[in-house]
N, C-alpha and C positions, 0 to 999 in steps of 0.2 A: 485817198483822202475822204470821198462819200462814203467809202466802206467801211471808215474809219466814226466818221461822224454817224451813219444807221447804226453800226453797234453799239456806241455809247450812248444812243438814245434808247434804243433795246435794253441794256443793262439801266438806263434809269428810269425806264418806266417798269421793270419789275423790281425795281430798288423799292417802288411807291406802291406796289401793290403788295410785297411782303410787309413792309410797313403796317400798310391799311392791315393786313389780315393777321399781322402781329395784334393791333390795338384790338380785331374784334376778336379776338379769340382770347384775348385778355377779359373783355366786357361779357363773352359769355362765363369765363368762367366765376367771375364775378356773381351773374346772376345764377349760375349754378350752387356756388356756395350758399349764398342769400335764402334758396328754397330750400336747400340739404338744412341751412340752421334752424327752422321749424320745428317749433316744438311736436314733440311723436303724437301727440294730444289731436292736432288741427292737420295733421299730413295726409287720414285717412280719405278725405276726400278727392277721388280722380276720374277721368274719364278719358274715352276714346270716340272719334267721330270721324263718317265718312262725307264727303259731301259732295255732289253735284249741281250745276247752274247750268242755264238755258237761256242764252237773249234771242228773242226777234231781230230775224237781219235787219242792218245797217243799211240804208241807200248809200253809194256812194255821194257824196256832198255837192259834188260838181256836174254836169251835163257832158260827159265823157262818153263819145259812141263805144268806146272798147272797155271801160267800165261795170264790174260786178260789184252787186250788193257784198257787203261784208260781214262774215258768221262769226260769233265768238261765243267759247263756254268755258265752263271753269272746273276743273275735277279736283276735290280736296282732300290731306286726311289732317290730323292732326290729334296730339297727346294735351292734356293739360292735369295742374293740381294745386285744390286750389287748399288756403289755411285761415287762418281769422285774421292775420295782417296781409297777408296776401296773396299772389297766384303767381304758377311759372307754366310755362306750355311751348311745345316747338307745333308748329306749321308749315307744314306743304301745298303746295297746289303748281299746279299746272295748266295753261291759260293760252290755247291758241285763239290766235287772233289772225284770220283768213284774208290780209290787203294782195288782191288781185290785179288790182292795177300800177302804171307804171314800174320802176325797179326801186323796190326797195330794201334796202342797206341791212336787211335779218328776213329771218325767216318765217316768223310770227309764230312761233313757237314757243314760249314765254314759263319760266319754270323759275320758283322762288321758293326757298327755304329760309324758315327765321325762327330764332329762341328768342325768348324774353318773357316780360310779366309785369306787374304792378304792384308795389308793398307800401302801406300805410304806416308810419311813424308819428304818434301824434298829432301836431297840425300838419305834418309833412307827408305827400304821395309824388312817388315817384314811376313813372312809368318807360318802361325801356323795350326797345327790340333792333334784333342786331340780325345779319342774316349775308344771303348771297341772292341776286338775282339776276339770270339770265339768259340769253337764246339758248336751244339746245345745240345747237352748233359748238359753242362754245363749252360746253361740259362735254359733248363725244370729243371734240376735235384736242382740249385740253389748252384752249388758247384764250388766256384770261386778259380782259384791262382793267384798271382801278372801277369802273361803274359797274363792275359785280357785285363789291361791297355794298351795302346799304344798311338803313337803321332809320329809326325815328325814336323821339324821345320828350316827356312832357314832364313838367315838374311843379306841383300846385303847394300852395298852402292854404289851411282854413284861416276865416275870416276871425275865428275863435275858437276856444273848446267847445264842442258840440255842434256848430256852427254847419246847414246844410251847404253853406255857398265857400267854395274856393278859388281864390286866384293865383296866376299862372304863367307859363311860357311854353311853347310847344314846337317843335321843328320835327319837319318829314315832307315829304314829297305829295302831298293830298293836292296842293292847286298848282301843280309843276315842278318845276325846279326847286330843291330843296332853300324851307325858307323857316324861319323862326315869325311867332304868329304872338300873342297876346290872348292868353283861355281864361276860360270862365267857366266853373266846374258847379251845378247845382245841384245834389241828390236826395231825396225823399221815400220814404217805405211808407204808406198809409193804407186804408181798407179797401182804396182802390185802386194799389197796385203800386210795383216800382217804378219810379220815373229817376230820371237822368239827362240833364242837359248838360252839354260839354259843347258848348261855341267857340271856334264857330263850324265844329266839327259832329257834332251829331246829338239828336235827340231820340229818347227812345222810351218806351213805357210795357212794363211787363204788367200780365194779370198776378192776382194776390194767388193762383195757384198755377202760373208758372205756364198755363196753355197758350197764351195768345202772348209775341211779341211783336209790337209795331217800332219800327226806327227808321230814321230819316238823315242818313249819313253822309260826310263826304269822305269818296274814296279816292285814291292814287297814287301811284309809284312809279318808281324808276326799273327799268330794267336793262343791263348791258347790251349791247348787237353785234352780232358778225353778221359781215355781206357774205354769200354764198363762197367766196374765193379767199375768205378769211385774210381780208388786206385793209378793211374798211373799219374800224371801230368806231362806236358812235351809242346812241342810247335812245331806246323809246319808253316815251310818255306816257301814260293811260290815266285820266282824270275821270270824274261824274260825280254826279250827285244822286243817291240813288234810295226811293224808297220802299221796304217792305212788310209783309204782314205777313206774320207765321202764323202754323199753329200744330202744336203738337197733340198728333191723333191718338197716339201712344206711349205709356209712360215707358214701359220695357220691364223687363225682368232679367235675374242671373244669367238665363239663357238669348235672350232675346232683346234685339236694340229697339230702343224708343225712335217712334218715327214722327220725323215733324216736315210738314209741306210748308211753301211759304209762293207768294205773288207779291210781284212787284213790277217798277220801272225803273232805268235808269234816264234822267235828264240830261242835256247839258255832257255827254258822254266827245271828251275830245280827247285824239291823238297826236304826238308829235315825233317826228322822228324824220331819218332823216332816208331821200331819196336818191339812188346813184346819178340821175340824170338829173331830178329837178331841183335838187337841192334838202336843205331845212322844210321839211312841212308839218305844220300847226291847222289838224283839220278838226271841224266840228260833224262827228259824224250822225247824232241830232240824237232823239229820245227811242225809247226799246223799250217792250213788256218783258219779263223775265218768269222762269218757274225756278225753284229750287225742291233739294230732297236733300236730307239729313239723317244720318243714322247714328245715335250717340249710343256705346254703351257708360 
C-alpha cells in the first residue's frame, strides 16, 4: 500500500512538471514568434556577450568554530536582438555558490537558462522571461521537480501618449518567494544621458555615448536543489541589492569584442534554502565588492 501511494505521488508530481513545462514552452514559443514578426527593417540589430563576475568573500554570518567564509562568482553568455518595438535574447550563466558549513540540501552549483524580451505597443510594454533553473545535479542526474521552471514577468501602461511615466504590475522572485509587486516605470533620453527608473526594482543612467553605465538594482531568483543522494528536493533563494558602474574601454570592431570593466557591491546579499540537519535557513550573508568583465560582440 506505501508502494502503492510513493508511486502515485511519483506519477503526480511529474504530471505537474510536464504541465509547468508544457505552459513554458508554450510562452516561449510565443515570444519566439513575437521577435520572428519584426519587421526586416529593425531585426538587423544583434549581439553576443561573454561575462564574468567576482565577489569578495562572504563571512559566514554566525560565530561557528568549524565555519568558512563563502566564495561566489558568476560566468555568463548570452544572445540578444534587439528592433524599434522591442527585444528578444536567451541567457546563460552559471553561479557557484561555495556554503561550507553545516549539510546542506544542494550543492551550490547553480545554473540557469532563460528566453524572453520586452515589446512596446503603444501605451502597452510588456515584459516576459521564462526559463529553467537549477543545481547541476539535477541536469547530470536528469532528476527534475516543478522549482526548475521559473519566469518573471512585468506589464506597464503609459500614463498617456508620449507620456515618460508608466504604471504597472510585476511578479518574479527579486525579494524571495515569488510575488506580484506594483511598478512604476520612468524613462528619459536628454544631453545628459539615458535614465531609467523602474521601482522598486532598479535605477540606472547611461552617458549620451554609451561609455559609462551606473545602476542600482534589485536582484534574485529561485533555483531548484538536490541533496547530494538526490532524495531531498527543495529550492535556494539568492536575493541583494546591488550597485555598479561600468565602463566601456572599447567599442570593438568586425573582428574584435568591445570590452567593458565595471565595480561594484552587493548589499543586503541573503540566502535561503534549506539545511539536512538544521532545517529552513534564511541567512543574511552581509555586503561584498564585486569586479566584473564583459565582452560583447
Amino acid at each position: 500500500m506505501r508502494n502503492h501511494s510513493q508511486l502515485s505521488l511519483l506519477f503526480f508530481r511529474r504530471a505537474q512538471i510536464i504541465a509547468r513545462a508544457k505552459s513554458c514552452v508554450f510562452l516561449l514559443v510565443v515570444l519566439l514568434v513575437a521577435a520572428a514578426a519584426q519587421p526586416r527593417t529593425v531585426q538587423a540589430s544583434s549581439d553576443f556577450y561573454l561575462l564574468y563576475r567576482q565577489w569578495q568573500a562572504y563571512d559566514w554570518p554566525e560565530d561557528v568554530p568549524s565555519a568558512t567564509e563563502v566564495t561566489r562568482a558568476q560566468r555568463g553568455l548570452g544572445w540578444g536582438r534587439r528592433g524599434a518595438v522591442g527585444d528578444f535574447g536567451v541567457d546563460y550563466d552559471y553561479q557557484p555558490l561555495r556554503i561550507r558549513t553545516g549539510e546542506p540540501a544542494h550543492n551550490g552549483h547553480l545554473h540557469r537558462l532563460t528566453f524572453g524580451g520586452q515589446w512596446q505597443y503603444r501605451l502597452y510594454r510588456v515584459e516576459v522571461r521564462a526559463g529553467f533553473a537549477g543545481t547541476s545535479n539535477m541536469f547530470k542526474d536528469q532528476t527534475f521537480h516543478s522549482d526548475v521552471l521559473n519566469g518573471r514577468m512585468a506589464m506597464f501602461r503609459a500614463v498617456d501618449e508620449g507620456s515618460p511615466l508608466s504604471l504597472g504590475v510585476g511578479g518574479d522572485h527579486r525579494f524571495g518567494s515569488f510575488r506580484w509587486l506594483p511598478r512604476m516605470r520612468w524613462e528619459h533620453v536628454n544631453a545628459n544621458g539615458h535614465w531609467l527608473m523602474d521601482l522598486p526594482v532598479i535605477l540606472r543612467w547611461q552617458s549620451p555615448d554609451d561609455r559609462w553605465e551606473l545602476r542600482l538594482e534589485r536582484v534574485g531568483d529561485r533555483w531548484a536543489t538536490l541533496d547530494k543522494a538526490r532524495e531531498v528536493e527543495s529550492a535556494l533563494y539568492l536575493r541583494e541589492w546591488r550597485a555598479e558602474l561600468t565602463y566601456r574601454i572599447s567599442s570593438g570592431n568586425a573582428l574584435w569584442p568591445a570590452v567593458v570593466l565595471g565595480l561594484g557591491a552587493s548589499v543586503d546579499t541573503r540566502v535561503r534554502y534549506r539545511d539536512l540537519d538544521a532545517g529552513t535557513l534564511d541567512l543574511r550573508l552581509g555586503d561584498a565588492l564585486l569586479g566584473s568583465i564583459r565582452l560583447d560582440w
